[in-house]
C-alpha positions in Angstrom: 18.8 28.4 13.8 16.2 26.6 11.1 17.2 24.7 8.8 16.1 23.6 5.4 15.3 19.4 4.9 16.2 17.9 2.0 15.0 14.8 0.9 15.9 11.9 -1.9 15.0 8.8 -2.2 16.1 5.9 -4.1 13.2 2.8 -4.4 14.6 -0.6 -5.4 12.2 -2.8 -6.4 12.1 -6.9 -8.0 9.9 -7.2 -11.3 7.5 -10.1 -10.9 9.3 -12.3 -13.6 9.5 -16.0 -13.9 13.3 -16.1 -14.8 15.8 -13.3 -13.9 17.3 -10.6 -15.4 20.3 -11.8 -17.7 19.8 -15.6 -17.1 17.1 -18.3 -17.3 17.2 -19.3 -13.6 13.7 -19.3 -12.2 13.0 -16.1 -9.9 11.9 -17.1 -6.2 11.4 -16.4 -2.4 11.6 -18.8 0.3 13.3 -21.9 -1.8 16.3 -24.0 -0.4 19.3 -21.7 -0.4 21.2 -21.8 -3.8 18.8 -24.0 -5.8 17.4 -21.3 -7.9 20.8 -20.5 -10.1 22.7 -21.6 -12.6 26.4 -21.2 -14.5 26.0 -17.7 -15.7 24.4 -16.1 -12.0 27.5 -18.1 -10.6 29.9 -16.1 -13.1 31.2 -19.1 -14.3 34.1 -18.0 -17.1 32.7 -18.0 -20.4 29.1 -17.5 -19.7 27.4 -14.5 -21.0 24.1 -12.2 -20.0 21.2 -12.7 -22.0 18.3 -9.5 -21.6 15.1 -10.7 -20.1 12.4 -9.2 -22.4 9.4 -9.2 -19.7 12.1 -7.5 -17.3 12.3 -4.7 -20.2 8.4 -4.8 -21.0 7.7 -4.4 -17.0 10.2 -1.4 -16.9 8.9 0.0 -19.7 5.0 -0.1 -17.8 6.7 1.3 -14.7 8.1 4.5 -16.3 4.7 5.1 -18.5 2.6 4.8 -15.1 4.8 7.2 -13.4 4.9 9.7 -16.5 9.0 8.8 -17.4 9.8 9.8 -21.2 11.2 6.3 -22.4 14.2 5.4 -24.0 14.2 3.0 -27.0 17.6 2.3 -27.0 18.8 -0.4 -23.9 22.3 -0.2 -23.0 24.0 -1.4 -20.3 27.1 -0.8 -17.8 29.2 -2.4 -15.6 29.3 -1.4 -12.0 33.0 -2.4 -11.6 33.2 -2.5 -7.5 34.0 -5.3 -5.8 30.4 -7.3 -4.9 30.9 -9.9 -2.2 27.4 -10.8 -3.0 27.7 -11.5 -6.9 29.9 -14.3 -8.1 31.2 -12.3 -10.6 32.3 -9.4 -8.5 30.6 -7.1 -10.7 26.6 -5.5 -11.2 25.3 -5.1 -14.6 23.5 -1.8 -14.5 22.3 1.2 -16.5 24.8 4.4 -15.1 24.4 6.3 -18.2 21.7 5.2 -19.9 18.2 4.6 -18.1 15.3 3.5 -19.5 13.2 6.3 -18.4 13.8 10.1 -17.3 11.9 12.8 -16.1 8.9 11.7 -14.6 7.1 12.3 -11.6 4.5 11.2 -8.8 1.7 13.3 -6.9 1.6 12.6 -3.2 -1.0 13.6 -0.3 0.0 14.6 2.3 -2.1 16.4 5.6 -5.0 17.3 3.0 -2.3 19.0 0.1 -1.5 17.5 -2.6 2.0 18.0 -4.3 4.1 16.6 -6.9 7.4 14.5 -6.1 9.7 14.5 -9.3 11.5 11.5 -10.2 15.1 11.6 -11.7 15.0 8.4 -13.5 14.7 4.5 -13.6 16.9 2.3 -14.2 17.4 -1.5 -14.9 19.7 -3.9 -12.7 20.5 -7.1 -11.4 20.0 -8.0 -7.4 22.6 -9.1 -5.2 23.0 -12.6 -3.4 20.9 -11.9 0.7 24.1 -12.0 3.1 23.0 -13.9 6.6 25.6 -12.4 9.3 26.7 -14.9 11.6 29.2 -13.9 14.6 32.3 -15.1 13.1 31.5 -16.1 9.2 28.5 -14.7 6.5 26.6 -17.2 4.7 25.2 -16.0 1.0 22.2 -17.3 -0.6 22.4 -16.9 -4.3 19.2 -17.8 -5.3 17.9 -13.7 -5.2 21.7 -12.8 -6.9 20.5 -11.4 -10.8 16.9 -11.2 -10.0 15.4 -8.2 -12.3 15.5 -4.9 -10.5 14.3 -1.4 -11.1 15.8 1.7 -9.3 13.2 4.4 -9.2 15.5 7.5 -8.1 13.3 10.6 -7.0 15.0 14.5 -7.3 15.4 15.9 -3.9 11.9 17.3 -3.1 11.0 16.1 0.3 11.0 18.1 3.5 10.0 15.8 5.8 9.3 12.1 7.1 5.7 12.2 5.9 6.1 13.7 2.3 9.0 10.7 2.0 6.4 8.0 3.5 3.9 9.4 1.2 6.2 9.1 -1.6 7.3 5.5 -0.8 3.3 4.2 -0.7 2.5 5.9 -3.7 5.3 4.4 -5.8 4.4 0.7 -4.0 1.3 1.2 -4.7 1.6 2.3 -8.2 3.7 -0.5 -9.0 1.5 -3.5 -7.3 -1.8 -1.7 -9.2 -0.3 -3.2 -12.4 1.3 -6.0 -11.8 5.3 -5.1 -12.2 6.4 -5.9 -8.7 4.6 -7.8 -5.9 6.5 -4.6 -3.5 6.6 -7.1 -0.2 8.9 -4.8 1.7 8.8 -7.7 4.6 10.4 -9.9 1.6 12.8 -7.6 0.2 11.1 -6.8 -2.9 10.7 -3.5 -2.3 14.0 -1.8 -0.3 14.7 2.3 0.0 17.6 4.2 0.4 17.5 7.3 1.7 19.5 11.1 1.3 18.8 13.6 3.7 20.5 17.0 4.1 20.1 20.0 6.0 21.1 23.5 5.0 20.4 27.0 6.9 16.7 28.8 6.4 17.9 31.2 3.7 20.5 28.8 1.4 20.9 27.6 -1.8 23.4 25.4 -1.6 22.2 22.0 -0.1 24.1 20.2 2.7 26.1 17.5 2.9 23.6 14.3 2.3 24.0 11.2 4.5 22.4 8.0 2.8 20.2 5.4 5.1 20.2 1.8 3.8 17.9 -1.0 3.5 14.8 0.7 4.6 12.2 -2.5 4.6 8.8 -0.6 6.1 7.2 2.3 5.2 6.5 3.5 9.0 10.6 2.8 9.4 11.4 5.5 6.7 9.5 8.2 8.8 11.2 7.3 11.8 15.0 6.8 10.3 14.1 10.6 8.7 13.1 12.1 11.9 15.8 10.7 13.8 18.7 11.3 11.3 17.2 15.1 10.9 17.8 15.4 14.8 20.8 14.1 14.8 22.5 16.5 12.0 20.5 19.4 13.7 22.4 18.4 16.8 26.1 18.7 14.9 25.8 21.5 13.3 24.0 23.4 15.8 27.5 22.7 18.2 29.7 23.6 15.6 30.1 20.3 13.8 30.8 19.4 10.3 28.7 16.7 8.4 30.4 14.1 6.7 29.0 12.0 3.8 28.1 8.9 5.4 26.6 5.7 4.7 24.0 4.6 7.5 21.7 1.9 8.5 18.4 2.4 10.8 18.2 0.3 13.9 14.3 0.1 14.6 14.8 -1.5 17.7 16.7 1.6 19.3 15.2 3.8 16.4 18.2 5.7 15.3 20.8 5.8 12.7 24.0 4.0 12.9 27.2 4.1 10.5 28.4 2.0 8.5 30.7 3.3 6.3 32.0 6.8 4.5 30.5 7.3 1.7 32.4 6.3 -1.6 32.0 8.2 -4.5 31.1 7.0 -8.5 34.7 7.1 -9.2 34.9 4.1 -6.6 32.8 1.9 -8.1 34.3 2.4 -11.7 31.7 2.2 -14.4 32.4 1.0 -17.6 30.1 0.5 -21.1 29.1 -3.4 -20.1 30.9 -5.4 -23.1 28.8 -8.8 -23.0 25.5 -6.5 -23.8 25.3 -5.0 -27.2 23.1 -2.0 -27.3 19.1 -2.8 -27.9 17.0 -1.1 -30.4 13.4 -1.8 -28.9 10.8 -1.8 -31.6 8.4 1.1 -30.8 4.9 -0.5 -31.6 6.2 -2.9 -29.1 6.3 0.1 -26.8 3.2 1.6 -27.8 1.5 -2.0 -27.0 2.8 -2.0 -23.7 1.4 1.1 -23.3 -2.0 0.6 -24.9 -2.4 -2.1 -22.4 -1.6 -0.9 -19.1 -3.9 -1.9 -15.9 -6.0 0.8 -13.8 -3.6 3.2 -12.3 -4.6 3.8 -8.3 -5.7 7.9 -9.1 -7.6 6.5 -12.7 -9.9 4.0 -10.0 -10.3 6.9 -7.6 -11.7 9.1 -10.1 -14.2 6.3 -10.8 -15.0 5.6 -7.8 -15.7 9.2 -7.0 -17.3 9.8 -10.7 -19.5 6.5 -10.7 -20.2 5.5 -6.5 -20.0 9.3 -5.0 -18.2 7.6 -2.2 -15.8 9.7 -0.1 -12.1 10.5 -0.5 -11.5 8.9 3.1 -13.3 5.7 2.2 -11.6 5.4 -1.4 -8.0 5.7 0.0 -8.5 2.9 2.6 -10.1 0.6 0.1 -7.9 1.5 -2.6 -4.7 0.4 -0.5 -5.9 -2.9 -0.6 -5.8 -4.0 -4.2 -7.8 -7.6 -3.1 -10.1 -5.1 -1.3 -10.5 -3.6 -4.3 -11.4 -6.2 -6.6 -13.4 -7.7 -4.2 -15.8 -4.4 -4.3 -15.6 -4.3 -8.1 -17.1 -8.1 -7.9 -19.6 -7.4 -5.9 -20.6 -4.0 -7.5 -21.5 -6.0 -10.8 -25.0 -7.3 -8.7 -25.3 -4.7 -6.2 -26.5 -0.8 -6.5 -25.3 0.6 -3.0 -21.9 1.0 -3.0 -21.4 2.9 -0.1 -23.4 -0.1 1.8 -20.6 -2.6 0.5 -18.0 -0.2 1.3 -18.8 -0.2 4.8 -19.1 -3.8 5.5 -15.7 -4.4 3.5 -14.0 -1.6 5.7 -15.6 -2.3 8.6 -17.3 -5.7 10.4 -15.1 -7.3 7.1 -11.9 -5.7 7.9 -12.2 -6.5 11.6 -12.7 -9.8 11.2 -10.1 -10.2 8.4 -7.7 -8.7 11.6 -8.8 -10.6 14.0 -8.4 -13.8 12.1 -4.7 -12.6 10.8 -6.4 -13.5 7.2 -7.2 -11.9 3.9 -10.1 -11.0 1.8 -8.7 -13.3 -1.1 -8.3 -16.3 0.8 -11.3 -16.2 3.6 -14.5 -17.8 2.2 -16.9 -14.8 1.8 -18.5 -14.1 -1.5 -19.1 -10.8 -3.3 -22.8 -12.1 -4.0 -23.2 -13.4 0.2 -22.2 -10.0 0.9 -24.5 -8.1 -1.8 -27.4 -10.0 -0.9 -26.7 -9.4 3.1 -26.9 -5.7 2.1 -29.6 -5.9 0.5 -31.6 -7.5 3.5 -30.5 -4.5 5.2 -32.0 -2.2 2.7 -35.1 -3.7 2.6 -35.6 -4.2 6.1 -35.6 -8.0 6.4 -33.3 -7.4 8.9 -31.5 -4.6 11.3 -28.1 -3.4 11.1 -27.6 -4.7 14.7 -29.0 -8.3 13.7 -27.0 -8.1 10.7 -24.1 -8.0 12.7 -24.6 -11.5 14.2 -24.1 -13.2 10.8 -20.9 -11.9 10.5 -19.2 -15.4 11.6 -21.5 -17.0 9.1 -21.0 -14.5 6.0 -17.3 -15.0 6.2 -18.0 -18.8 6.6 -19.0 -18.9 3.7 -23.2 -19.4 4.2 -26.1 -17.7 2.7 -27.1 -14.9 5.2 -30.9 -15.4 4.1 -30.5 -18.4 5.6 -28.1 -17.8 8.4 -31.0 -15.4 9.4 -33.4 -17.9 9.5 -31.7 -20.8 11.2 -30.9 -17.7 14.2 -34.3 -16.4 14.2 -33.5 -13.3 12.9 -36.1 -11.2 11.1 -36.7 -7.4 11.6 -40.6 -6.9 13.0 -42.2 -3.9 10.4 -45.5 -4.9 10.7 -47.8 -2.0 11.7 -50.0 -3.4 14.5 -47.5 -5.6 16.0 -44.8 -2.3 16.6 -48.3 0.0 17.9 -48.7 -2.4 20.3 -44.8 -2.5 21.5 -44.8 1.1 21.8 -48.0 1.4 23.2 -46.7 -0.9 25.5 -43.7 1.1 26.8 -45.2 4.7 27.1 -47.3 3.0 29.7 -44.9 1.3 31.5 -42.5 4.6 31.5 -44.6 7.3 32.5 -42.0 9.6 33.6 -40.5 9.7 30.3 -43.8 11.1 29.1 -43.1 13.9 31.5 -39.4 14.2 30.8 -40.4 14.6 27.2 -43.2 16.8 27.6 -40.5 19.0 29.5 -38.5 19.4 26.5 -36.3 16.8 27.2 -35.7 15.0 23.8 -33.7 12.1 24.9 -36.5 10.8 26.0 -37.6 9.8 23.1 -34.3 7.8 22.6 -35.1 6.0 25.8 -38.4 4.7 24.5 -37.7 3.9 21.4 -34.5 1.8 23.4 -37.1 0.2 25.1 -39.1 -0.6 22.6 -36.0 -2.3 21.0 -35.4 -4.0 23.9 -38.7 -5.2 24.3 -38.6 -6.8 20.8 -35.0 -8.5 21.6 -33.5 -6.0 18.6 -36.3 -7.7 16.0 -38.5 -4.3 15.4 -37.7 -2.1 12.7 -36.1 1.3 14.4 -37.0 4.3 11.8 -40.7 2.3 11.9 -40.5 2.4 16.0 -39.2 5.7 15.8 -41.3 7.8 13.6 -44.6 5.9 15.9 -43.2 6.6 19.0 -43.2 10.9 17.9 -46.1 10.6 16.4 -47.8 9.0 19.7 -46.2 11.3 22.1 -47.3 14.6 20.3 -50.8 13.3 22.0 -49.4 14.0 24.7 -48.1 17.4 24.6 
């Protein structure tokens, strides 16, 4: 039988504040356990929530960028369900009233393009991070009541790739302008995902499972694939699928349960009582909005409109937002974009690998590489050459005169490249013959030699277009 794949996802995801979201402890990652809170993230009694404004101002950019309709008016709830993770054995969340509804996202996925609609966001505190020993858990409070935003998509994935798409769009949304720093290897960014399965033909969707914690993009793929198989598996032998809570092991790469999954009437939500209702003032809205950054599809339509570079090359440099800036720099001195592009994506990026570092901390300059390109361009030196100044250039050193201290300089005078190609067809008869056969890799073969001859320093459309014209003299 073929079934129908349902997908949902829910994106949790830390706003880059200073303080967190109902107290003034200082947001972090990596401090000494439990020396980033204070009384009211330890639910001392008597303490009481106060709403972080920049929390609300960065949800309030994260809904416009993904097209939600806003909500002026803030409320809160309490998520009454037993938290071993907050103090106060509570979550202060927004059940019934999110900021932002209805929105959506466009995805690409194996050259189509479609659009992924998203439920809502809401605003919410994050839990304590739980370490598991083998007989006790240890809890960190210092992430407890940073701000969080749940983006919660409608069920319009079908597959593993559509809900990886999804994911990197929505990270890279958010990182574009500034709201979350999305380091899924941190916890900043975590998904939850719903998949169901119903027969080719139905309407009525089946029974979802949720996957927890997802903390890669490739590892939502993977726990989708696998968790498809598996309910495949029990319903094609007759089996029933329960609603279950899972967790993806990505050292065995499949799903494993941990719990039946409760329902809303479990976790008992309640109007939160500490948080009167917020009126936000809407030309504070409408300055939010005015102000936004560059959305990631707004800075590919430049970049096709203005540098005519390709889709393959924009999304690749685009998924680097350093990349990216780091091209914009160097574009303000430079005319050839598509020559910057390259370097950055190519001898750049490999050395950036190799090196385990990153075009913001490594020591090459926008204007080294502009002016390297440039040499290139006006034949001060090959391609090839160029390549053995890459060690320099990311050292930080002037190419002009990393060339010069190497030798390097590409030979374009006249005379001097005759002479080299002269030179050859005399030493490589047979390739006169090959050629005058029809065989046009000979001409390749000289001009090789030719290069060779020069040790790489003669200029190869120059050596090229003589070496044709001096073997139609022979024809």
């Amino acid at each position: 039988m073929n079934y129908i794949v349902t997908i949902g996802i829910e994106i949790h995801c830390e706003l880059k504040t200073v303080t967190k979201m109902f107290s003034g402890a200082p947001c972090s990652f990596g401090r000494k356990a439990n020396t980033c809170v204070n009384e009211i993230d330890l639910g001392h009694p008597g303490t009481m929530p106060c709403v972080n404004q920049e929390a609300v101002a960065k949800a309030i950019q994260a809904c416009t960028a993904l097209h939600l309709e806003i909500d002026p008016l803030v409320k809160f709830d309490r998520k009454n369900y037993y938290y071993s993770d907050l103090p106060k054995g509570f979550q202060i969340t927004q059940q019934f009233h999110p900021i932002g509804r209805n929105g959506y996202v466009t995805i690409h996925v194996d050259g189509e393009s479609k659009k992924i609609r998203i439920n809502r966001i809401h605003m919410e505190e994050d839990t304590a991070k739980q370490f598991h020993l083998s007989t006790k858990t240890l809890l960190d409070y210092n992430r407890a009541g940073t701000p969080l935003i749940e983006i919660v998509s409608e069920p319009d994935m079908q597959s593993g790739a559509e809900a990886q798409a999804y994911a990197e769009a929505i990270r890279q949304t958010l990182y574009y302008i500034g709201v979350s720093d999305v380091k899924m290897e941190e916890g900043s960014m975590r998904c939850d995902v719903n998949v169901s399965l119903r027969p080719e033909g139905s309407d009525v969707y089946g029974t979802k499972n949720e996957i927890k914690n997802l903390n890669s993009i490739s590892n939502i793929g993977k726990a989708i694939d696998f968790e498809v198989e598996r309910q495949k598996k029990i319903l094609e032998s007759g089996g029933v699928i329960e609603q279950e809570t899972r967790r993806y092991d990505d050292k065995t790469g499949e799903t494993i349960l941990m719990r039946k999954k409760e329902g809303n009437v479990d976790y008992k939500f309640f109007p939160e009582p500490n948080i009167f209702p917020i009126r936000l003032d809407a030309e504070w809205i409408k300055d939010i909005q005015d102000h936004m950054p560059e959305l990631p599809e707004e800075r590919m339509a430049r970049y096709q409109e203005t540098y005519h570079l390709n889709d393959h090359d924009i999304h690749i440099l685009i998924a680097n937002k350093e990349m990216c800036q780091f091209f914009e720099d160097a574009m303000q001195t430079s005319s050839n974009a598509k020559g910057i592009v390259n370097w950055l994506l190519g001898d750049v990026s490999g050395w950036l690998n190799k090196n385990n570092a990153s075009i913001e901390t490594c020591n090459l300059k926008p204007e080294a590489l502009v002016k390297l390109v440039k040499m290139i361009d006006e034949g001060k030196i090959s391609s090839a050459q160029a390549k053995e100044l890459v060690e320099d250039l990311m050292a930080g050193k002037d190419p002009e005169e990393s060339a010069k201290e190497k030798g390097l300089a590409q030979v374009s005078d006249a005379g001097a490249l005759e002479a080299l190609v002269q030179s050859v067809l005399e030493e490589n008869p047979q390739a006169i013959e090959d050629f005058r056969a029809g065989k046009d890799r000979a001409v390749g073969f000289l001009v090789g030699q030719v290069m060779k001859k020069s040790k790489g320093q003669a200029n190869p459309g120059l050596v090229s277009q003589m070496m044709q014209e001096k073997l139609k003299q022979y024809q």
